[in-house]
N, C-alpha and C positions, 0 to 999 in steps of 0.2 A: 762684561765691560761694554757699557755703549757709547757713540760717538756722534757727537751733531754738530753741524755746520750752519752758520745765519750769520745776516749781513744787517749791519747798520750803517746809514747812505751820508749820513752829514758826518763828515772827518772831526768838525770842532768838537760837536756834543760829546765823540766816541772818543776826544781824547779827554775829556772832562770825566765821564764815566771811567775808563781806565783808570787815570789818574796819575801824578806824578809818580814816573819808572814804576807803571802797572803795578801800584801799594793798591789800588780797590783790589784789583781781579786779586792779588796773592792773598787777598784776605777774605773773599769770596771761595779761594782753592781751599784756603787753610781751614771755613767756618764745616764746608760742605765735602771735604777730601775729595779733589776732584783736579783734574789738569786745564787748565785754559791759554789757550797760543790764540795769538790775533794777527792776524797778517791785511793789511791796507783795511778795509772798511772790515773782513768777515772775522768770524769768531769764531774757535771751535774747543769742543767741551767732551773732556774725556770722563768717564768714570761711571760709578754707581748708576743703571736706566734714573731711577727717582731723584738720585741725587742732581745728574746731568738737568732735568726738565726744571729742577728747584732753581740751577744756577742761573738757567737761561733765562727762567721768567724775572729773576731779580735782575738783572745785569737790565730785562727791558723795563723794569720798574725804578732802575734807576736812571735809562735814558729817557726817559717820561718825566723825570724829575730836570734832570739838564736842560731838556728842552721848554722847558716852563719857566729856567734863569735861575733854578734853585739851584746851590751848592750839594754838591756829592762828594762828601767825605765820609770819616771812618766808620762814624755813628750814621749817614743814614746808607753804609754799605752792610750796618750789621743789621736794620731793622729790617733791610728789604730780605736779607735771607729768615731774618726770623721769622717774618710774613707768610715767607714761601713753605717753612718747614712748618708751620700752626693750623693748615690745611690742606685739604685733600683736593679739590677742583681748581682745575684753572681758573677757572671765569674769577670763583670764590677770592684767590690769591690777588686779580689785577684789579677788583673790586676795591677789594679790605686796602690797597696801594693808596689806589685815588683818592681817600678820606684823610683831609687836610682842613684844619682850623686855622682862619684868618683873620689876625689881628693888627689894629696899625704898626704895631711894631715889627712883627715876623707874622711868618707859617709855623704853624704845629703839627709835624707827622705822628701820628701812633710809629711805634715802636719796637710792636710786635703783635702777631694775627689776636693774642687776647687782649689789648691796647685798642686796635681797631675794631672789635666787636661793639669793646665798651661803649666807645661814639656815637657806636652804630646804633646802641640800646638808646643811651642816652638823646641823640635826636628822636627818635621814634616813640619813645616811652613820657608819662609826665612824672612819675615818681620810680628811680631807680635806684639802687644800694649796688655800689662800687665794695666787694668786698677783696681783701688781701693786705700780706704787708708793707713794711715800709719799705719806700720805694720804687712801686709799681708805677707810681702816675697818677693814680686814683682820685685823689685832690687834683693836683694839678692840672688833669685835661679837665676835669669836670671844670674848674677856673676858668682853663681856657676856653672850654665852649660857651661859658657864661660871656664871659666876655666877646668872643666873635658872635655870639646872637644880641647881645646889646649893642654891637655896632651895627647891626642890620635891620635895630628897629623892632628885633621879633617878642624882645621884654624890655620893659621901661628902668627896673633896678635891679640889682643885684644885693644878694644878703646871705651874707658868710656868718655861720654860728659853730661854734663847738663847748662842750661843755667845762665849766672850769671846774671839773671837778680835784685838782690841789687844791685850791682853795676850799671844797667842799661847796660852793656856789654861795658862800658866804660875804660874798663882796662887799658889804656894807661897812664890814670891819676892819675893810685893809683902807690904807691911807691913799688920800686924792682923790679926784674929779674919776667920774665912770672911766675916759679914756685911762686914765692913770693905772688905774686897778684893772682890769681886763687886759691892756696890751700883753705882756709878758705872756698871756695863756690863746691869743688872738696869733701872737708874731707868725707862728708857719703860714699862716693865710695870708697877711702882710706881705711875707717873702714869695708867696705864689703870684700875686696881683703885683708885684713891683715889678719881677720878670718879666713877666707877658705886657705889661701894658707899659712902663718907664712910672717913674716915683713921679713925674711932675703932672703926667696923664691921669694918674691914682689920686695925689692932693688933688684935683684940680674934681674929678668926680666925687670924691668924700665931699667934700664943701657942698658940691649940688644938690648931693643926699642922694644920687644916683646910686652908691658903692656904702653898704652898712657893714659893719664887723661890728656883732654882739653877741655878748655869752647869751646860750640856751637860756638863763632862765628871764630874759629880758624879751624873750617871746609871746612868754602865756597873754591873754587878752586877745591879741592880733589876728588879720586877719589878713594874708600877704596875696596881692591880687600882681598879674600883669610883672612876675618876677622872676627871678631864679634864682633861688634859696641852695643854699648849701652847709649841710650839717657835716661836720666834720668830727674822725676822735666819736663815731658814736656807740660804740662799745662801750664808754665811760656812762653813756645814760641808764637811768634806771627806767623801769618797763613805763613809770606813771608820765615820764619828761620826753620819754617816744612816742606816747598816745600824744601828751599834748602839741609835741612839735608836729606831727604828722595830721593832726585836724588844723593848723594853722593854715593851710594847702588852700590859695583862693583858687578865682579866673583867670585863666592864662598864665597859671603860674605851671613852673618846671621846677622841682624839689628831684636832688641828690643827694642820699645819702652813703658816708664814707665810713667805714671801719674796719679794723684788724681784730677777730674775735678770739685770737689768741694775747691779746696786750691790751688785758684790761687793770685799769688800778682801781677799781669800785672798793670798798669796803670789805672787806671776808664777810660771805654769806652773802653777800646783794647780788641778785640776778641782772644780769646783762637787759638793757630795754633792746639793744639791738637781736639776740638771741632769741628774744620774745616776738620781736618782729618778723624774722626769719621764719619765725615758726606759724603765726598768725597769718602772714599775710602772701603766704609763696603759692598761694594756689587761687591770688587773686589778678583779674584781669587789668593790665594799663599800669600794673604793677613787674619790675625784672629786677633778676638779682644776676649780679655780672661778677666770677670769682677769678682774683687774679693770683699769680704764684709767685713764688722766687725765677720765676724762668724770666717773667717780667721784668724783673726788677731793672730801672735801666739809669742808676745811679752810678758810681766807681763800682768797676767791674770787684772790686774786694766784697763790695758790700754784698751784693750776689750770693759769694762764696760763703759769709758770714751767716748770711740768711739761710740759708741751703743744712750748712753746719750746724746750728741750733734746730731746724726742722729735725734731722736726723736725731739729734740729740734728744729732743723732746721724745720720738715717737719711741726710742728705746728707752726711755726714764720713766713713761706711763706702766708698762708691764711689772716695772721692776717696784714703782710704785705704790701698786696695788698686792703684789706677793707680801711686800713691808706691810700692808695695814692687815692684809691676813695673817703672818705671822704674830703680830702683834697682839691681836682680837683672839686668837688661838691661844697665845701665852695668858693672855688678862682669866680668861674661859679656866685655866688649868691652875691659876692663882686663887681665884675664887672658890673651887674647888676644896 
């Protein structure tokens, strides 16, 4: 059992980090099983040595946040502990904190130390694959950082694609104008740019042609300079529509790529472009692939559990799987016979 003592000097921030009748800190004790009693400015932290060091650095990672005028509620009392438990070094933890995406409307924190890596890829890298499922962020911060780097000037447009493969990328045949036919397979991206930026910020950049959403195959020819592309749903491509999206790559462009390579609807028999990708390109420079989990996931805490509960489910249906097609191939063998 260890025990630490530290003191935080401004009474407002410490009672903003607290929070209304200390609801952070007991959800801070509850995340990290640990005791916390606070008496006038100082804090002290019973429990587990590692546990103990996790609490404190988050409690200071969320008076860091107070002190900037940001709100400290439930969600970002549970990202700072997630921060804390996703790595080993201090430095590392108060690091991965400070990484915030600013947009006119709000701040965007990562939301756990594999949340924050991703950014960290994603700033540094020009072509990145966001991989994991639904849930994670994956899309979403890549939006968002699209977005706070075109408010600072650092890319001129933004272009959001994924592939429509329900339709089979056969758009010609569905009824209406381009916008007509694609929205419905565009909408999650729609739904990402309307939060972060407001609908009338959004209309107001579509019109400029600053902001594009188009199916992948409205790509080929192109040549996207001075941008930040974002493929989304790329599990659904086949290996030829990854080559070609991925040579579309200008000057000064920053390309994201997103997918879940367990949730694919290709055809039966068609190989994953993003699979292919993985495999081609993972041991090339300027190139990172960033994997997130259900630990991520930071949607309704149910969804978590959903996600969690089909992993398991899958990994024990693969074995049993495989005995079925032996059995079976064993019977055909003794029938032929």
């Amino acid at each position: 059992m260890a025990e630490l003592s530290f003191e935080l000097f401004n009474n407002q921030l410490l009672k903003v980090v607290v929070g209304v009748n200390d609801e952070n800190m007991r959800l801070v004790e509850k995340m990290l099983n640990v005791e916390i009693l606070s008496f006038g400015n100082q804090i002290t932290i019973k429990g587990a040595a590692n546990d103990v060091e996790n609490a404190k650095t988050a409690i200071n990672i969320l008076y860091e946040k107070a002190s900037k005028g940001h709100v400290v509620g439930e969600q970002e009392v549970k990202a700072a502990v997630r921060i804390c438990g996703g790595v080993e070094s201090a430095d590392e933890k108060q690091s991965l904190s400070e990484i915030v995406l600013k947009t006119k409307k709000r701040y965007i924190y990562p939301r756990s130390a594999t949340q924050a890596k991703y950014i960290t890829e994603m700033m540094q890298n020009e072509l990145v694959f966001g991989l994991g499922p639904a849930g994670t962020g994956k899309t979403y911060l890549a939006v968002a950082l699209a977005v706070s780097m075109m408010l600072e000037g650092a890319v001129d447009k933004i272009i959001l694609s994924r592939p429509a493969v329900e339709a089979g990328e056969n758009l010609g045949f569905l009824p209406g104008d381009l916008k007509e036919k694609v929205d419905p397979y565009l909408r999650p991206l729609y739904d990402a740019l309307y939060q972060i930026m407001g609908a009338e910020s959004f209309q107001k950049n579509m019109e400029k042609g600053l902001i594009e959403v188009a199916p992948l195959a409205y790509m080929r020819g192109r040549t996207l300079d001075n941008a930040f592309i974002i493929l989304d749903e790329a599990q659904n491509t086949t290996p030829a529509q990854m080559k070609m999206f991925l040579t579309r790559i200008g000057f000064g462009s920053k390309v994201i790529v997103t997918g879940d390579a367990s949730q694919k609807d290709l055809p039966s028999g068609t190989r994953s472009g993003l699979d292919v990708a993985m495999q081609v390109l993972k041991k090339v420079d300027g190139i990172s692939f960033c994997e997130l989990t259900s630990k991520d996931v930071v949607r309704h805490p149910l969804v978590q559990k959903i996600v969690q509960a089909y992993d398991e489910y899958e990994k024990k249906a693969k074995p049993e799987n495989h005995s079925g097609r032996a059995k079976s191939t064993t019977r055909k063998r003794r029938e032929n016979k």
